[in-house]
N, C-alpha and C positions, 0 to 999 in steps of 0.2 A: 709250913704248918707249925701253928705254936700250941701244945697241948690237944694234938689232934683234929685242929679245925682251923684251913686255912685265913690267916692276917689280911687283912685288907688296909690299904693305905695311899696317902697321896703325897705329891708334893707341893708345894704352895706355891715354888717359885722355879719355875724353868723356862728358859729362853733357848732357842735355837734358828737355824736356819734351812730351809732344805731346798734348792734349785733345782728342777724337775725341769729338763732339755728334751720336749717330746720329740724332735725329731732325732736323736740320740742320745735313747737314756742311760747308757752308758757314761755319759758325764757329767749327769745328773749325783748331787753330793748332797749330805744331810750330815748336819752338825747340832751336838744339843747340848745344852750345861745344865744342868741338875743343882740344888742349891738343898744339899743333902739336910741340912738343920732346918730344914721348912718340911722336913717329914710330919704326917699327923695321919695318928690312925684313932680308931674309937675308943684306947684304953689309955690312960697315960702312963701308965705303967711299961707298957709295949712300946709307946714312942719315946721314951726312953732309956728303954734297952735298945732300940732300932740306934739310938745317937750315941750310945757308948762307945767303949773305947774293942769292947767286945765285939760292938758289929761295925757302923759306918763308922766312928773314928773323927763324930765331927771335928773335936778341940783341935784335931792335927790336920786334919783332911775333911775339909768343910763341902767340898766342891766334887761330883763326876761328869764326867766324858764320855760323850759318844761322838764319833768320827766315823763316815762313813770311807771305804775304799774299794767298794763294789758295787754297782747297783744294777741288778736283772729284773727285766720286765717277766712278770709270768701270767699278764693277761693285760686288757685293755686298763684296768683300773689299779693296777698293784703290784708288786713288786718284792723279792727278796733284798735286804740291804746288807753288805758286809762288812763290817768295820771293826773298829779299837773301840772297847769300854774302856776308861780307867776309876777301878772306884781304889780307896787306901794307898794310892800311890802307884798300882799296879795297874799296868794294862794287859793287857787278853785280849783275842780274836774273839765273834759272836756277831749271829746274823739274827736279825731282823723281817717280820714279815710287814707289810704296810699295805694299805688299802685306801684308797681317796673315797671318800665315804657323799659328796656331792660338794655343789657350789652353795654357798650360804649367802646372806646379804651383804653388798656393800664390798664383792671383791673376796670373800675369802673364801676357803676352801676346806671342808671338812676332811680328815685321817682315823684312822685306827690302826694301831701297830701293834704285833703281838712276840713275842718272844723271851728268851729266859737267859739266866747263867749259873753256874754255880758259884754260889756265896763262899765254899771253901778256897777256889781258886784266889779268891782277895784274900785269903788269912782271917774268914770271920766263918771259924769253928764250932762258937761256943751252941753248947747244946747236939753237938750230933753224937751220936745215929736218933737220937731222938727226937728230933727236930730235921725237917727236911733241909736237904745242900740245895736243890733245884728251886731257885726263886724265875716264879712265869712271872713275866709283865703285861700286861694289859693297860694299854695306854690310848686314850682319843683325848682329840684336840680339834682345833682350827688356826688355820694358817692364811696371812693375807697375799694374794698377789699381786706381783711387781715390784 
């Protein structure tokens, strides 16, 4: 929350992988890159402070990580993911909710993934207690298969 009403924002440019083994989704793996300088939210002011050296750290650390190293089914369509974030250099454990949301045209496959971390665990402080630590994600996509 920035001045008491939650930031909204994207990223312009993310790539990833995720391998979904229905017959054992336990070795099922999801991998994503983030291309933190492709942040853009509604105010430009906000997106950069979001690229400062205060919060993401583009100039030095352009790039985060997600790596999965768990994956539990918890119904026919979704799943808990557990894995390594790495944002500023840092990585940290943090799980993941995912949802396959249907089959789209032409082969792909629609997600929704929801979950969070705290911003202070990477060393991006600035503004608290006034500003919240708890950043939620809210993420939908499509994914092709094969």
């Amino acid at each position: 929350m920035l001045g008491g009403k939650p930031v909204t924002g994207e990223f312009k440019t993310v790539s990833g992988k995720m391998v979904l083994d229905e017959s054992r989704p336990e070795k099922s793996e999801v991998s994503v890159k983030v291309d933190l300088r492709s942040v853009s939210t509604d105010n430009y002011k906000v997106t950069g402070f979001l690229k400062s050296a205060a919060m993401f750290d583009v100039a030095n650390h352009p790039v985060a990580t997600f790596q999965s190293t768990r994956v539990r089914m918890t119904g026919q369509y979704s799943a808990d993911v557990e894995g390594t974030l790495t944002l500023r250099g840092q990585t940290k454990r943090t799980k993941l909710s995912v949802k396959l949301t249907g089959n789209k045209a032409n082969g792909h496959v629609g997600f929704e993934v929801s979950g969070g971390f705290f911003r202070s665990f990477y060393g991006m402080k600035a503004g608290q207690p006034i500003y919240a630590d708890k950043v939620n994600l809210k993420i939908s996509g499509t994914g092709r298969r094969g």
